[in-house]
C-alpha positions in Angstrom: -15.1 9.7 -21.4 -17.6 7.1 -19.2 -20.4 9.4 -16.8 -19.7 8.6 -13.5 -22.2 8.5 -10.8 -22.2 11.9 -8.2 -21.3 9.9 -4.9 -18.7 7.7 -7.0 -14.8 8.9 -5.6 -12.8 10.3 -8.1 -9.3 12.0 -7.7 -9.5 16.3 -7.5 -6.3 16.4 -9.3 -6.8 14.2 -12.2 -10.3 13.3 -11.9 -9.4 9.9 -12.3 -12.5 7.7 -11.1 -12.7 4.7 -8.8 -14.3 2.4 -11.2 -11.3 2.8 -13.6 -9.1 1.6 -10.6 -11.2 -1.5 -9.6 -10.8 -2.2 -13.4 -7.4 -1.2 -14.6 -5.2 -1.4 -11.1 -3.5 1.4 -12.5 -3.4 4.9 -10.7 -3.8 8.3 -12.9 -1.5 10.5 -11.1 0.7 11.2 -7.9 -2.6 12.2 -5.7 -4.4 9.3 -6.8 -2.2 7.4 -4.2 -3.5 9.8 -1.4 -7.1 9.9 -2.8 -7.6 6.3 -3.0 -5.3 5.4 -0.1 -8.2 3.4 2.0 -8.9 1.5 -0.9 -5.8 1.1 -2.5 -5.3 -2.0 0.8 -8.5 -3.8 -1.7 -6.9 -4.0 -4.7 -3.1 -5.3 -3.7 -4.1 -8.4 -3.0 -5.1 -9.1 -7.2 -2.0 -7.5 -7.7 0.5 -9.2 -5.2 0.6 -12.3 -3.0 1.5 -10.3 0.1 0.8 -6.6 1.3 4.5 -5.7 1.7 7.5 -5.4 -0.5 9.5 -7.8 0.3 12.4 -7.2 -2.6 13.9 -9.8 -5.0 15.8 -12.9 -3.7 17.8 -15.3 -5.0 16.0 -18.6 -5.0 19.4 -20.3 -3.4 22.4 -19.5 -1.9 23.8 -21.2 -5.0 22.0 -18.5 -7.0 23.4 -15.8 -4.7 27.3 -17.0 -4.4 26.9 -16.8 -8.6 25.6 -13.4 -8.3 28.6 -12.3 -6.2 30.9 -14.6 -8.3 29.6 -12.7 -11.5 30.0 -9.4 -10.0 33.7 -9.7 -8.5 34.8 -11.6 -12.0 33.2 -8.2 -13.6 35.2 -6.0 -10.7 38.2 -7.8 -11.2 38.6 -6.7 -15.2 37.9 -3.5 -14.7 40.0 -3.0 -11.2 41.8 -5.9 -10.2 43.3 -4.7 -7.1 40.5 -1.7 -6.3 38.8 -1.4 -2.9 35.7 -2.9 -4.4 37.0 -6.2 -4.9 38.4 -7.1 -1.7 35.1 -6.2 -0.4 34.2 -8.8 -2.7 36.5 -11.1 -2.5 35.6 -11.5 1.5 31.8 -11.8 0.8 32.5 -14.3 -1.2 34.5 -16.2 1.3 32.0 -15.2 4.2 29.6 -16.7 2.3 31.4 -20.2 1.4 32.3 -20.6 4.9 28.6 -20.6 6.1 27.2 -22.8 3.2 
């Protein structure tokens, strides 16, 4: 295990040190996040293009009407006339009538 300086911030639960984070942008346990939490704002920006999660996307609305397409073909097999495909079924058509 590396020495690490006295005034150097480490986590009290895992003792987990700073350095390692600067290096490895990995986190040693759950307090880490709360230890580390002023600096954490440093480090997402080598990790992430943006500071908030934004989620996946599809890349068109091409992409997304074959996601939907994909998932009511999958409904249909296993419950052709179930709840969850009419939901389905008008998405997709909500969807075709704004593209």
């Amino acid at each position: 295990m590396q020495n690490h300086t006295a005034t150097e911030l480490t986590c009290p639960a895992c003792g987990f040190p700073e350095s390692r984070l600067r290096h490895s942008l990995q986190l040693g346990c759950p307090v880490c996040y709360e230890t580390f939490a002023p600096h954490l704002a440093t480090f997402l920006p080598k990790l992430h293009t943006d500071t908030l999660h934004k989620g996946k996307s599809p890349a068109t609305i091409e992409a997304l009407i074959h996601r939907i397409d994909a998932l009511a073909d999958r409904i249909a097999n296993e419950a052709p006339h179930s709840p969850a495909r009419l939901i389905t079924d008008m998405l997709r058509q909500q969807i075709r009538t704004q593209t």
